[in-house]
N, C-alpha and C positions, 0 to 999 in steps of 0.2 A: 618440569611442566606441572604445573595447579592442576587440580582437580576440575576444576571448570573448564580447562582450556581442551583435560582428555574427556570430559564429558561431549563437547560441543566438538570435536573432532570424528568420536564415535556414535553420534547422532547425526554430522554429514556422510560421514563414510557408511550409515544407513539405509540414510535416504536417497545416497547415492545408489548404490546397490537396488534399492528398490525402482526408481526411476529407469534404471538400465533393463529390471527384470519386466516394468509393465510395457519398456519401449520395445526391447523384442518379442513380448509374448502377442504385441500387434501384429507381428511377421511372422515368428514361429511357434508352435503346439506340437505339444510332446505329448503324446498317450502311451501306456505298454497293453491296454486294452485294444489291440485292433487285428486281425489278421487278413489275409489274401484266400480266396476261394474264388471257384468257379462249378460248372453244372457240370454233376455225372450225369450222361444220357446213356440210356441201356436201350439197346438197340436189339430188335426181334424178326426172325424170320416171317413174312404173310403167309407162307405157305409152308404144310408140314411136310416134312421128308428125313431122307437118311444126307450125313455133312459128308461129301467125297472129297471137298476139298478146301484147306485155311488158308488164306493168303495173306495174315498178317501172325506178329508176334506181343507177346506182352512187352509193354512199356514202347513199342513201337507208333509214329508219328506215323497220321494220314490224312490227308484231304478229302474235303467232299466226291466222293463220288471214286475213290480208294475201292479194288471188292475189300470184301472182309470175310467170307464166307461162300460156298455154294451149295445146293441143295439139289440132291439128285434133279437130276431135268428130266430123264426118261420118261416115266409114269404119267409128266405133264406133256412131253413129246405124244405120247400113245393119243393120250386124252385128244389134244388139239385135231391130230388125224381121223378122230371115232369121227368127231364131230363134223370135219372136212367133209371126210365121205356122206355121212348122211346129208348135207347139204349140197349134195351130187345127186343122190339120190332123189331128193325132194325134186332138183332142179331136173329129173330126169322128169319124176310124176308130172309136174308141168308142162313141160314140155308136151308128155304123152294127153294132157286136158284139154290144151290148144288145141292138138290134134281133133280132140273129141267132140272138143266145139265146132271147130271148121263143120266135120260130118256133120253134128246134129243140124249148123245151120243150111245147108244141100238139104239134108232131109227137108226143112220146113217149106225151103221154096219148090222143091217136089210138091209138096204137100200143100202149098197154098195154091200150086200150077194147075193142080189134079182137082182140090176146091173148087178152083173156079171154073175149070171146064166141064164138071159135072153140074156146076148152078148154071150154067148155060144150057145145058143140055135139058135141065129138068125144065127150065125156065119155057124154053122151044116148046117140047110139050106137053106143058100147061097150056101153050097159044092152043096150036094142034089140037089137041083133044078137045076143044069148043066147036070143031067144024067137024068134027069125029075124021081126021085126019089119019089119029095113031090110037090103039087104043089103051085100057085104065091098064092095061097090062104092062104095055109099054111103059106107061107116066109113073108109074109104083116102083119101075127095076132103076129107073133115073132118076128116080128119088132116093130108093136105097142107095143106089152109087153115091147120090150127093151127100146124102148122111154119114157113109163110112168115109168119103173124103176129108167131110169136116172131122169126123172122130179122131183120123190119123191126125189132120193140121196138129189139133190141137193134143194129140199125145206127143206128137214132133216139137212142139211149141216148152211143153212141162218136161221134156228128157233135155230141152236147152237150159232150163232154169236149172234144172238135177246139175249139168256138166259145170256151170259158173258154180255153183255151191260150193262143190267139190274142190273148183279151182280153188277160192278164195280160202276154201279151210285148208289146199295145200301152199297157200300164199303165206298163210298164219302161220303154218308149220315153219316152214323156210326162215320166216322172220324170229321164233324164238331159235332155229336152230343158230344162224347166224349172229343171234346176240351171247351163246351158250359157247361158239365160238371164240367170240371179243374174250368172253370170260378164261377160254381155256388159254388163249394167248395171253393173255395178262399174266394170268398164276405161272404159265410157265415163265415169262418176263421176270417173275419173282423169285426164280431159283438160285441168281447171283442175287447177293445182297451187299450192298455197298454200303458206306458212310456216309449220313447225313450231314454230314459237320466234320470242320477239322479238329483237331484233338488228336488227343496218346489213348493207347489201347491202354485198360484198367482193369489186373486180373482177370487175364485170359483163361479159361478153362477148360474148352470144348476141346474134340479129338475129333479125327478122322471116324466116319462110321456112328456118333451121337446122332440123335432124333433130335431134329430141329422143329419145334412145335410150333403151331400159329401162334401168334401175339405173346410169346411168353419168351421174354428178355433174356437172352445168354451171352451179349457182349456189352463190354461197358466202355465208354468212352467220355474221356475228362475234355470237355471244348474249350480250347485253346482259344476259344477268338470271346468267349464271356468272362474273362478274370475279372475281378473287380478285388477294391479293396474294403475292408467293413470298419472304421474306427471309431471310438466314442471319447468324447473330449468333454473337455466343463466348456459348460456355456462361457464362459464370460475368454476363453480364448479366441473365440470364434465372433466376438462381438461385432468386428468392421467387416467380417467377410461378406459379400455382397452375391448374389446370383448372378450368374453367370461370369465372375472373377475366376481367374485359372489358380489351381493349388501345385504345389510339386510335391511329390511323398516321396 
């Protein structure tokens, strides 16, 4: 074989070569720059306490809503009930204001009843004593009555505004006791702590008896449902690929 005929053989078998490598590198890309990851989520107790008890293990698999942990409940037990009671309590004082209202409003209509039957009385006479009927002795003691009548109305009247005050400042009460409530049932609600995500438990370390602190992360969890893959390629493999085309790795 001439030297021409191995030149021009070794120049198709080239270009062969090459043709084959730009026809697959349309289809496929090779990187050794690439790997697999997903999110550690480190998950933390809302509320502080002593751990009585773990319900998972390292390297162990859970689903949303898995416990993971609990946190004494008691001390949030106690709490809930303080609060219960005083809200008994308040709802008694209530109760007892109504009462006091009812009364004060008796008194007033006593007291408006006895008003007005002393302004009649003084009113009669004032006629009277123009025909010298009754005399100034008389009209002065029915006037005093009518004056101490109206005094009481209206101290009857300001001991009624006294009892609403009262209520409504025991109304305000009841209302922050009731929301101090929601709050203790929640915190205790937060004594089991469960999984937000599925995932593998990641370097477990807690114990039985550990102080579980607000917001301060002591499980870890790898979520299983974020892997993704991360690669970097030469551009020019990637030339035809198109958005929203599917890839296989």
């Amino acid at each position: 074989m001439t030297y021409l005929k191995k030149s021009l053989l070794t120049g198709l078998g080239l270009l062969g070569v090459f043709l084959i490598y730009e026809i697959l590198t349309m289809y496929i890309a090779y990187t050794d720059d690439a790997y697999v990851r997903s999110e550690a989520l480190n998950v933390a107790s809302e509320v502080t306490g002593k751990i009585t008890s773990i319900d998972i293990k390292d390297n162990q698999q859970v689903k949303i809503g898995d416990p993971l942990f609990t946190v004494d409940p008691k001390p949030f037990e106690l709490a809930v009930n303080e609060q219960l009671a005083a809200a008994n309590e308040v709802s008694a004082q209530l109760q007892a204001d109504d009462d006091a209202i009812n009364i004060a409003k008796a008194a007033i209509s006593a007291a408006d009843s006895s008003s007005k039957t002393a302004q009649a009385s003084m009113s009669r006479r004032q006629t009277l004593i123009k025909n010298h009927y009754v005399s100034q002795e008389d009209l002065d003691r029915a006037t005093d009555q009518y004056n101490s009548a109206t005094s009481g109305l209206t101290q009857a009247q300001s001991s009624l505004h006294e009892k609403y005050a009262v209520k409504s400042l025991h109304e305000a009460t009841l209302a922050k006791v009731q929301a101090e409530i929601a709050t203790a049932k929640w915190r205790l609600s937060k004594t089991k702590v469960v999984s937000p995500v599925n995932g593998t438990i990641n370097h477990l370390t807690i114990r039985i008896g550990d102080t579980a602190t607000e917001n301060i992360p002591i499980v870890g969890i790898i979520d299983t449902d974020a892997w993704r893959i991360i690669a970097n390629y030469k551009q020019g493999y990637l030339r035809n690929f198109k958005i929203g085309q599917k890839a296989w790795v």
